[in-house]
C-alpha positions in Angstrom: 0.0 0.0 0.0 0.8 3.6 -0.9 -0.5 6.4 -0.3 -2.0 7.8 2.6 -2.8 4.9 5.4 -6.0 5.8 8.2 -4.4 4.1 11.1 -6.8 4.2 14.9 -4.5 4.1 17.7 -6.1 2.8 20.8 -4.6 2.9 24.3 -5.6 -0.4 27.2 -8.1 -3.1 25.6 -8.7 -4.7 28.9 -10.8 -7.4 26.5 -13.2 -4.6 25.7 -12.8 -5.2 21.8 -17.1 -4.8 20.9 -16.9 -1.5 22.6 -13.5 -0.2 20.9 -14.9 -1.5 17.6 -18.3 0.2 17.8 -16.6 3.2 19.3 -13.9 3.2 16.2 -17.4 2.8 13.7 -18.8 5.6 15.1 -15.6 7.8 14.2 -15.6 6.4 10.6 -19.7 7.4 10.3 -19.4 10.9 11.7 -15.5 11.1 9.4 -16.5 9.5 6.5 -12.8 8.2 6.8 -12.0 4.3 6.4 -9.6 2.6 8.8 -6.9 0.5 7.5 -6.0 -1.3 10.7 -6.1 -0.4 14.1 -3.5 -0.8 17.0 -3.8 -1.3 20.0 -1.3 -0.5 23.0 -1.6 -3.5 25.3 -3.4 -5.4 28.0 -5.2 -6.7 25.1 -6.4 -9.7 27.2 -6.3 -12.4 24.5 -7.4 -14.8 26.3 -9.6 -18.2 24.7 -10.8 -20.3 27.6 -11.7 -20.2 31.3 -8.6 -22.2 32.3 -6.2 -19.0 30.6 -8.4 -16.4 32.5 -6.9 -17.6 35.5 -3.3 -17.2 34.5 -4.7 -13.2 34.3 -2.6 -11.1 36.5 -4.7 -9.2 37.7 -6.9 -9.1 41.0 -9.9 -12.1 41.1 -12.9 -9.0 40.8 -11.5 -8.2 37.4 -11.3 -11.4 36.0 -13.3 -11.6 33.3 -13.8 -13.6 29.9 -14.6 -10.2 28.4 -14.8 -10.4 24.8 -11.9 -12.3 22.7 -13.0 -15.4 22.8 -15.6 -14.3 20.5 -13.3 -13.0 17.6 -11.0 -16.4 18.4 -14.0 -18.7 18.1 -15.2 -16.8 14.6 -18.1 -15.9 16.2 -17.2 -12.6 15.6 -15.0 -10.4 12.8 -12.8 -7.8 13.6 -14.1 -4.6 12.1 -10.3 -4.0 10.4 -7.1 -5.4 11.2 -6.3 -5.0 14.8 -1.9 -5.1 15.9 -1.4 -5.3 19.7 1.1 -6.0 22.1 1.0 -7.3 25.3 1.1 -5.1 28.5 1.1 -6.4 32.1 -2.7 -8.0 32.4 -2.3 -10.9 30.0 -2.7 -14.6 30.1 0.9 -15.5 29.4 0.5 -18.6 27.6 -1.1 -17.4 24.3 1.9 -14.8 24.2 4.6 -17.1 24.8 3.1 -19.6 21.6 3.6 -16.2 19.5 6.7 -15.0 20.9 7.9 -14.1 17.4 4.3 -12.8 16.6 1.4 -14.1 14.8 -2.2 -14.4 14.7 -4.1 -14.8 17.6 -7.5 -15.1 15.9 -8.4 -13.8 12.4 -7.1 -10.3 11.3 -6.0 -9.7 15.5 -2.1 -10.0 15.1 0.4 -9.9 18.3 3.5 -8.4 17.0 5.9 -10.1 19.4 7.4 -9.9 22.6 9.6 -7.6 20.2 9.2 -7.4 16.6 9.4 -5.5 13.1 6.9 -5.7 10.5 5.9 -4.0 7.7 1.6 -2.7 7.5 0.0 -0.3 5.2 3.6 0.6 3.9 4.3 1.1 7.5 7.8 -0.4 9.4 6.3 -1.1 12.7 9.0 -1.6 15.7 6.9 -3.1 19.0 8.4 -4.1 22.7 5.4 -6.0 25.0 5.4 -5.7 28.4 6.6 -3.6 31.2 10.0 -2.8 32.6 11.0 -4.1 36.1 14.3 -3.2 37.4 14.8 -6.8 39.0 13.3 -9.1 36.0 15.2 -7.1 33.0 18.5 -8.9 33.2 16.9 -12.6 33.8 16.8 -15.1 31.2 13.7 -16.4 30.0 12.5 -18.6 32.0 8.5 -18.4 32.3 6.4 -21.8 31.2 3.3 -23.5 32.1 2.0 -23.9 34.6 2.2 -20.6 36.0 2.5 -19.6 39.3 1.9 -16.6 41.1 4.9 -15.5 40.5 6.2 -16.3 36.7 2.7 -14.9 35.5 3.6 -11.9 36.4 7.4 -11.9 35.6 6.4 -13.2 31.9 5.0 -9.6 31.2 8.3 -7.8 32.2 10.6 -6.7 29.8 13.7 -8.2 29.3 17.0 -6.7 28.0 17.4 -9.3 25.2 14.3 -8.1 23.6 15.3 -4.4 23.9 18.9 -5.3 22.6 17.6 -7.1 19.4 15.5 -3.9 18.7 19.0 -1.3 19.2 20.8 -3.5 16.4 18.0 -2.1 13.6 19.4 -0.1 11.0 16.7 0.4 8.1 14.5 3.5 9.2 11.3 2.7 11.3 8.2 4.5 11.3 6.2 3.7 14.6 7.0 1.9 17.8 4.3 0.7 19.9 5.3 -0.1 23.8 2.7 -0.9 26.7 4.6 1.5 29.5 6.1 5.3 28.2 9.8 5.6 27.5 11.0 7.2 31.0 12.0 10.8 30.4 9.0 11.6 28.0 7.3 13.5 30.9 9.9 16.5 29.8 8.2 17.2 26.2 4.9 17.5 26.7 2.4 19.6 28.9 2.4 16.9 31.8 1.2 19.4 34.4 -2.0 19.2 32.6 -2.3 15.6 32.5 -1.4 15.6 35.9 -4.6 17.5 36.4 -7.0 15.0 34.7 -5.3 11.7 36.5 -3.3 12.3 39.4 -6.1 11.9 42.3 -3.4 10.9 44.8 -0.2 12.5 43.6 1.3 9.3 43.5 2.1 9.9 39.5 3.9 13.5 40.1 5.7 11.5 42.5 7.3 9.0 40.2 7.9 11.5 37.6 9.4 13.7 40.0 11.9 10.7 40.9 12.3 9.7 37.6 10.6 6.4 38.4 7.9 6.8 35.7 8.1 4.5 32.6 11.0 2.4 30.8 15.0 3.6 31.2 15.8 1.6 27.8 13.1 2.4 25.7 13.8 5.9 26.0 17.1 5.1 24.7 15.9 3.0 22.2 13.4 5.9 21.3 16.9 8.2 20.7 18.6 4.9 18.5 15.9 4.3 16.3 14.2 7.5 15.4 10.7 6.6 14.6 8.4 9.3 13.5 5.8 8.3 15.6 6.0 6.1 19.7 2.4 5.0 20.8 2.1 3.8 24.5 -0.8 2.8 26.7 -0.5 2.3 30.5 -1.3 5.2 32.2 -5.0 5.5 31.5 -4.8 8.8 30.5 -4.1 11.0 27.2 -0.8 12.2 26.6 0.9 13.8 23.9 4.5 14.8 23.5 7.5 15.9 20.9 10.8 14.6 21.3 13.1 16.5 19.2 16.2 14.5 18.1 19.9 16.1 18.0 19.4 15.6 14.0 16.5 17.7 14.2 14.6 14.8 13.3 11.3 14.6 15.8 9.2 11.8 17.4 5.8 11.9 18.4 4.7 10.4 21.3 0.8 9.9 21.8 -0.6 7.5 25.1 -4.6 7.2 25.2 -7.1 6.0 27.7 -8.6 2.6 28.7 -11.9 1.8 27.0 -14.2 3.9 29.5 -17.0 5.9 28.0 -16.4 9.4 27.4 -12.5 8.9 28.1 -10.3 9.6 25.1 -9.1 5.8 24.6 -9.3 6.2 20.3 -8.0 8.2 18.0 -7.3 8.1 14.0 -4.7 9.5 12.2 -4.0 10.0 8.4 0.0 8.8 8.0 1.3 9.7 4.5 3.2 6.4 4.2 6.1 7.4 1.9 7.2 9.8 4.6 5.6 8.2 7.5 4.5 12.4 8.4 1.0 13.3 9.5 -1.2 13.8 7.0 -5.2 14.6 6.1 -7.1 11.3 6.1 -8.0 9.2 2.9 -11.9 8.9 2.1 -11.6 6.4 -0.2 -11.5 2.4 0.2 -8.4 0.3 0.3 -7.2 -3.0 -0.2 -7.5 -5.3 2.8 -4.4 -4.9 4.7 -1.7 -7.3 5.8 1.2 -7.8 7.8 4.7 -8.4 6.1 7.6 -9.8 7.6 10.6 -7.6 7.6 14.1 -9.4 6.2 16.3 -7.1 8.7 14.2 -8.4 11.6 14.2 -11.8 10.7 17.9 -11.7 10.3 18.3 -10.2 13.8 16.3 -13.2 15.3 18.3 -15.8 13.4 21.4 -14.4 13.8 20.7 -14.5 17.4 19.0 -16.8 18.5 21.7 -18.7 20.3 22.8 -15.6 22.2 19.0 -16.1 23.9 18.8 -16.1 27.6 16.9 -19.3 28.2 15.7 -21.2 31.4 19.0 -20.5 34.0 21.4 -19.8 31.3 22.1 -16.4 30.3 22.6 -15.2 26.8 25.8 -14.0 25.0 26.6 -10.6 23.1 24.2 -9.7 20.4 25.9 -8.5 17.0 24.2 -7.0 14.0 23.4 -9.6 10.7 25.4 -8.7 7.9 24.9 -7.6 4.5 24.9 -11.1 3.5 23.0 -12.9 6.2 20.0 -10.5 5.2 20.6 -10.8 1.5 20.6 -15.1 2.7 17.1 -14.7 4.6 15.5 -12.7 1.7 16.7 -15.4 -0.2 14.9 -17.6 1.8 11.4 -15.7 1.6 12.6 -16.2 -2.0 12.5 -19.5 -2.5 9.4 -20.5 0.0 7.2 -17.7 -1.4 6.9 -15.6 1.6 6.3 -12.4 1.9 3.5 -12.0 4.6 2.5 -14.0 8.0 -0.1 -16.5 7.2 -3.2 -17.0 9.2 -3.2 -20.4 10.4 -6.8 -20.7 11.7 -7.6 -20.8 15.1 -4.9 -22.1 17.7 -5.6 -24.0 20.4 -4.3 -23.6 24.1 -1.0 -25.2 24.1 -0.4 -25.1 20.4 3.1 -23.0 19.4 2.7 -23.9 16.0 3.0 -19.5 15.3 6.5 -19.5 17.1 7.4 -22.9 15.5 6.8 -21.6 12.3 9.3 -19.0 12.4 12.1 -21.5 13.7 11.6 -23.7 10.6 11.1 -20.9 8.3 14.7 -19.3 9.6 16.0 -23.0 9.8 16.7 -22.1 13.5 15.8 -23.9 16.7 12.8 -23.1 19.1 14.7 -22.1 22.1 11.7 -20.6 24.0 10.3 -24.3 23.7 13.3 -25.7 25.9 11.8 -23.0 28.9 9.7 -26.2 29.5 12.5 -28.6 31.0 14.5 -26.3 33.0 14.4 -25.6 36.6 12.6 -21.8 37.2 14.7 -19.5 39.4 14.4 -20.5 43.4 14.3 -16.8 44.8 10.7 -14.8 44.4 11.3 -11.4 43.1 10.9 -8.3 45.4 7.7 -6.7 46.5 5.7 -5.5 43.8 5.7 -1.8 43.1 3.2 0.6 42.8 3.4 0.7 39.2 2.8 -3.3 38.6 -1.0 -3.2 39.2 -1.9 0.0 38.2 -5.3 1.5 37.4 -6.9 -1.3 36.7 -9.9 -0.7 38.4 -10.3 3.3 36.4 
């Protein structure tokens, strides 16, 4: 696609997918303006069964089936293509069979516990999660069955996921994260949005203490450039300008949970050969689709023995040469790839996304071997303020 892409940005699902849908038709009636996909900013919820709501981390009152399972089952169709990533109230099993991305029901993509992809003419750069200081250097090591514990420490970000992302060098367009890059406080009116959220002073104080947000996504937001950083989290609108040494800018934008009359939607027209604002498009498109991105894929392969698995931790990360991404656009090449298939609905317990990938790359599934090893003895520290959140706004 070319052109001008119409592209809704929406902040926290919380599993509340009829309402954001109806909410984003109401915009296209009243705009006249078509929406090529839609992406959403985490705690997307994708959860399929009863037994994966209670891997939810999240307190037993909110613990509800909400509305997935409906869209999974084909009972339902999204209204467009819907991209999300996961924040810090998922069921961690779907993710982890999609750690490389893939579709979690029809035309509802997870781009990754980090990934690069390629929408609407769009390079799309996304992190899932949130950062916590005393999980970020651990290896992986979450698998069924979950406890209390590795439920929650499946949804924070690690630094092998944020140092695959700094060895990019094509341009990207967007980044989507689930927390804010820490620092972005200073480049937008936050005393204002401290007026409309901060009931108990509790975010001035971690802004104040520079506690607010992700250390190494705001340096990956410095590496990598993109023209345009979308965040959820906070529950609240927020809208900043980082302007780069280069002179280059990035704009940040956070929106609301799905709550009525709470700004948790918004669509913008991106002229896609400049990835640069631009007025909307009122004509019809072509259904979009995702693409795989050769850079990316040749990061992963490259890699993928430098991953932190189980008790082991990972090795250096280096950047694929010229000819290891000329070799994996060789393979796309020869197996006739160019986009991720759908490969009709998945069942709990069935990796057959992440395994795809492996096979594809000719690599081996090292997030499967997180199954044999022995988790980590010590429970991590207390959890902070931060790690639960506004869930009940």
């Amino acid at each position: 696609m070319n052109g001008i892409v119409n592209i809704a940005v929406e902040g926290c699902c919380h599993g509340d997918l009829d309402r954001i849908y109806e909410v984003l038709g109401e915009i296209e009636h009243s705009s006249a303006v078509p929406t090529d996909f839609m992406i959403c900013c985490g705690d997307f919820q994708a959860i399929r069964t009863e037994e994966e709501l209670e891997t939810l981390a999240c307190p037993p009152v909110y613990r509800h089936m909400k509305d997935f399972h409906k869209y999974w089952s084909g009972e339902k169709i999204p209204r467009c293509l819907t991209l999300f990533i996961g924040g810090n109230h998922e069921a961690p099993g779907h993710l982890r069979e999609m750690y490389f991305g893939g579709y979690a029901a029809k035309d509802i993509f997870y781009l990754g516990s980090s990934g690069v992809f390629k929408v609407g003419g769009l390079r799309i750069a996304a992190i899932s999660g949130i950062f916590k200081y005393h999980d970020y250097d651990k290896p992986i090591f979450e698998a069924p069955p979950y406890t209390e514990n590795t439920k929650r420490s499946a949804y924070h970000v690690r630094r092998f996921d944020i140092e695959k992302l700094k060895l990019i060098s094509e341009p990207v367009d967007i980044v989507v994260s689930h927390d804010w890059p820490r620092g972005i406080t200073n480049y937008g009116d936050t005393e204002h949005m401290l007026r409309l959220k901060d009931r108990t002073g509790q975010l001035r104080q971690e802004i104040n203490s520079n506690q607010l947000g992700n250390p190494h996504t705001m340096e990956l937001l410095k590496i990598l450039k993109p023209k345009f950083w979308f965040a959820g989290h906070m529950h609240v609108k927020y809208s900043a300008l980082y302007e780069h040494p280069d002179g280059s800018v990035t704009r940040f934008l956070a929106l609301d949970k799905c709550i009525p009359r709470r700004p948790f939607v918004q669509l913008l027209g991106i002229d896609s050969s400049t990835a640069s604002l631009s007025d909307y498009r009122r004509e019809p498109s072509p259904a979009t689709t995702v693409h795989l991105d050769p850079e990316w894929l040749a990061i992963l392969k490259v890699n993928n023995a430098a991953m932190p698995i189980g008790t082991v931790a990972g090795t250096p990360l280096r950047k694929p040469t010229a000819d290891e991404i000329s070799h994996v656009k060789n393979i796309l090449a020869k197996k006739s790839v160019s986009e991720f298939p759908y490969l009709g609905q998945i069942h709990p317990g069935n990796d057959q996304y992440r395994k795809w990938i492996c096979e594809l790359l000719e690599m081996t599934d090292r997030v499967g071997e997180t199954s044999s090893v022995d988790l980590p003895s010590e429970p991590p520290p207390a959890t902070e303020s931060s790690d639960l959140l506004f869930f009940e706004d």
